[in-house]
C-alpha positions, 0 to 999 in steps of 0.5 A: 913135418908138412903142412899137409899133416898140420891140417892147416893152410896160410890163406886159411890162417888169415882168414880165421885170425882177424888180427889187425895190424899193432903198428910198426915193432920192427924198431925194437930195443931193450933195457934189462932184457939183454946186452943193450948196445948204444942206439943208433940216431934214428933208433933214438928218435924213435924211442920218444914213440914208444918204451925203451925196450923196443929201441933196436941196439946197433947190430952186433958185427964182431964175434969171438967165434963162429958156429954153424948149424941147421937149426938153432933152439933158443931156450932149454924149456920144454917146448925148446927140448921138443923142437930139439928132439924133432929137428934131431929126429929129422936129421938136423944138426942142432943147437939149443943155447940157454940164458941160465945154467941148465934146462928149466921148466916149471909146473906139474901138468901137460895136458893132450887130447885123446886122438883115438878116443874123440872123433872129428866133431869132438876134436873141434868141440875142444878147439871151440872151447878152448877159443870161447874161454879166450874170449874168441881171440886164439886162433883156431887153426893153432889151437888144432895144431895143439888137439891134432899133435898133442897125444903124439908129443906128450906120449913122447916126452912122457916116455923119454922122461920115464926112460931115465927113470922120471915116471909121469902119472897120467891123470885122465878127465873128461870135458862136457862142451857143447853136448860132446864127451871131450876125452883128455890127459895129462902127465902129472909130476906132483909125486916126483921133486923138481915136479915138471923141471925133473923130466925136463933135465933128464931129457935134455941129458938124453938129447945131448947124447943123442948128438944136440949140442947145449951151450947154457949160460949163453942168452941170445942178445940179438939175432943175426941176418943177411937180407931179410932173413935170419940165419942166426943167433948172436949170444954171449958167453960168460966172459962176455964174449959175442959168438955166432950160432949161424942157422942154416934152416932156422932160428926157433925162439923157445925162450918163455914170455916177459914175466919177470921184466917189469918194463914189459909187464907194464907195457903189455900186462899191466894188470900183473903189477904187483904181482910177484915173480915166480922166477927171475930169468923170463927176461924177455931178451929172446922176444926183443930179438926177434921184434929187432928182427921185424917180429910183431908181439900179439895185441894186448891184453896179454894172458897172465898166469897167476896162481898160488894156492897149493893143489891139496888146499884149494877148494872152488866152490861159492861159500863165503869169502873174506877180504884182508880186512875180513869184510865179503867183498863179492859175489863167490859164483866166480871162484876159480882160482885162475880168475880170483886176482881180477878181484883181490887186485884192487887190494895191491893198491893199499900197500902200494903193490910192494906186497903181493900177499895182499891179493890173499883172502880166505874161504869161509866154509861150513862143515857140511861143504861136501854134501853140495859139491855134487850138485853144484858141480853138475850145475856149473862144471867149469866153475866146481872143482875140489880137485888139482890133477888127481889130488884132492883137497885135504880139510885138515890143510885148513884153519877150523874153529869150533866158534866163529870167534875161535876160527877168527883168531886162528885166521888172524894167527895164520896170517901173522905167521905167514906174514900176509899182509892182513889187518884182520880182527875178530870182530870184522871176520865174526860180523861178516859171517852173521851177515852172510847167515841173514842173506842165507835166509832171506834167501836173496843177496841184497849186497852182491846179488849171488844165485840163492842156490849158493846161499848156504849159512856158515853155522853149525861147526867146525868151521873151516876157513880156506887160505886162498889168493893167487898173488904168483905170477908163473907166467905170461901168455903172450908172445910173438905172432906166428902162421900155421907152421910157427914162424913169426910174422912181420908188421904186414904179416909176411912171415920172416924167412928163418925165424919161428916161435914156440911156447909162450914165445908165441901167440895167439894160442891163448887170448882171454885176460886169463888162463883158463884152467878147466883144460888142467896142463894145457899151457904145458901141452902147448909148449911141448907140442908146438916144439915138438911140430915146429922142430920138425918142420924147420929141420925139413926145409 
């Protein structure tokens, strides 16, 4: 793929990212991220100037066994299997080497722009939103990548998935921003087992056949270079063996975000302590690769993913909410679910961050609710939602109590019985509701300051109360800075011959302290389509 269909140029990507330098990641190291050599004097030296993981290990020079190819994917996730398939598609031979034993994503979404439906003023209206919601840190040009390529990538990957019988459900939404009617979709895997992971594993089966070559079990420890530019990636097998998978054309880094490094976490995402793992195996390994390489990772704060909640369960709308203590703790306006951490976070603290469900609280809900979602969500519609993809919120998913005092203990049970760690009483939770009721009317928020609009009492019964909190960490977003055409640049923002990024291996998509979640499946629709661009313009050169 040329730049020329990317619909971006480098000296315009300069201009509109404004990235400053972060200073020099090129001696990079690791602890828990690989397969750590012993340090060189200067890189030990260095180290007292930064975390351990960034000192560079001496370079690996033996190897078992040599292969050789034109592209090299590390990482078997969905934005590694689409850079596989379009580096097959044009021609290449390619490898795709994987930490674990087979392909692997996560979630259930991935979200394209309608090319056909949105004109040019549309189109650039959701690359604009998109920057607003990253509080105008992304980079614009990437984004476009995204809305340009998305439909082409994820009708792809749709299609290759439901031709071994993994069927993706499309849900279609429309996005209101700055006067436009942003069409958009989304393939859904809710209804399949495995969710998204399904349509991943029969699309790596389908690529190897195709003529890919899989090796699983073998992480990438460090990548190989002559001169200054990458040829390769060095791995080890089960036995611990160092092989060389040379690259003729490139070194595409697939291989996810930090998330379940800690030391990284605390370095580039400290606001996700305590916080729990959604997996294990985001090692971060492939990221300290490509900085030993002379690759620079995106300027902090980093964008985490903290989600939780189950889709039928979840219910955004500013009714009362109650803390682990069963106290309000404040104004409910902000209550979608991709922000609620910013606000239980400080709950982590009291049990020493060794218990993420103590980011938990509860939605007190009145059973009238749904008369006022209407004009609630017309008011506010990125902040409204009783939806998760095509799925509905389900009452009968939540504790109800005919009394305050019957709900009271029916949340305390709840607690008890999924171990949360909550130090709720009756009394707490009976004297917070007939708080809230006086502020309701008075018709002004004397302890939060929330817009009278949303001051609706909680009385009348059944009463409802919504288990909420997103104390799950899927991932971070986040990763190595890359140009236009994905390759990873240096510390003076040179991009590095041979090697590229994609997925949350790279950056600058995202730059908010949160992922927005009005655009549903956006993060999986990035990987997939700055693979599925990348792959092919790698196997070009």
């Amino acid at each position: 793929m040329t730049k020329e269909q990317l619909g971006v140029s480098r000296r315009n990507f300069l201009k509109a990212s404004g990235i400053t330098a972060m200073g020099a990641f090129a001696a990079a190291g690791l602890t828990g991220c690989g397969q750590p050599k012993t340090a060189s004097k200067e890189t030990e030296s260095a180290a007292s100037t930064g975390p351990a993981f960034l000192q560079a290990p001496e370079p690996i020079v033996d190897f078992s066994e040599t292969k050789e190819y034109d592209v090299v994917v590390v990482g078997a996730g969905e934005s590694g299997l689409s850079a596989v398939h379009t580096a097959l598609e044009n021609g290449a031979t390619v490898a795709c080497v994987q930490n674990v034993n087979t392909a692997q994503t996560t979630g259930n979404m991935g979200a394209y722009l309608d090319i056909d439906a949105n004109d040019e003023a549309a189109l650039q209206a959701c690359v604009s939103f998109i920057n607003w919601k990253s509080d105008y840190r992304s980079d614009r040009h990437l984004v476009e990548v995204w809305a340009r390529n998305s439909q082409e990538a994820l009708t792809w990957w749709a299609e290759e998935a439901a031709a071994a019988g993994v069927e993706s459900v499309r849900h279609d939404a429309v996005l209101p921003y700055n006067g436009y009617e942003i069409a958009l979709h989304a393939n859904t895997y809710f209804h399949v087992k495995g969710n998204h992971g399904a349509a991943a594993l029969v699309i790596a089966d389908s690529l190897a056949k195709a003529g890919a070559e899989f090796f699983y079990n073998t992480p990438c420890v460090q990548l190989y270079k002559e001169d200054k530019a990458v040829k390769g990636a060095i791995c080890t097998d089960v036995d611990g063996n160092n092989i060389l998978f040379k690259a003729t054309k490139g070194v595409i880094l697939a291989c996810g975000d930090y998330s379940s490094n800690d030391e990284m976490r605390d370095y580039y995402a400290p606001d996700t302590k305590g916080f729990a793992r959604f997996v294990d195996f985001r090692d971060g390994s492939g990221l300290c690769a490509g900085m030993w390489a002379g690759a620079i990772m995106t300027p902090t704060t980093h964008t985490k993913m903290i989600h939780g909640e189950p889709a039928n369960v979840r219910l955004e709308m500013p009714f009362l909410f109650l803390d682990r203590h069963g106290n309000r703790f404040m104004d409910e306006t902000c209550c979608r679910m991709g922000y609620m951490n910013n606000f239980a976070r400080k709950y982590l603290t009291e049990v020493g961050f060794e218990d993420s469900t103590a980011a938990k609280f509860f939605s007190i809900v009145p059973s009238n609710w749904e008369s006022y979602y209407e004009e609630w969500k017309a008011a506010s519609p990125y902040d409204i939602s009783m939806h998760n993809g095509s799925n509905k919120v389900n009452p009968e998913a939540w504790i109800s109590g005919e009394t305050p005092e019957e709900l009271a203990q029916n949340m305390i049970d709840y607690a008890a019985k999924n171990e949360w760690a909550m130090d709720l009483s009756v009394d707490a939770i009976v004297t917070s509701i007939a708080r809230y009721n006086e502020l309701c009317t008075l018709g002004r928020d004397e302890d939060y300051g929330k817009d009278a609009k949303y001051l609706v009492e909680i009385s009348g019964g059944p009463y409802y109360a919504i288990p909420r909190g997103s104390n799950k960490l899927p991932a971070i977003l986040g990763g190595l800075l890359v140009n236009e055409n994905h390759q990873c640049l240096n510390e003076s923002f040179e991009p590095i011959q041979g090697l590229f990024a994609v997925g949350n291996a790279s950056g600058q998509f995202f730059g908010g302290v949160d992922y927005p979640m009005d655009i549903e499946g956006l993060s999986i629709g990035r990987a997939i389509t700055s693979g599925y661009v990348c792959g092919g313009y790698v196997a070009s050169l």
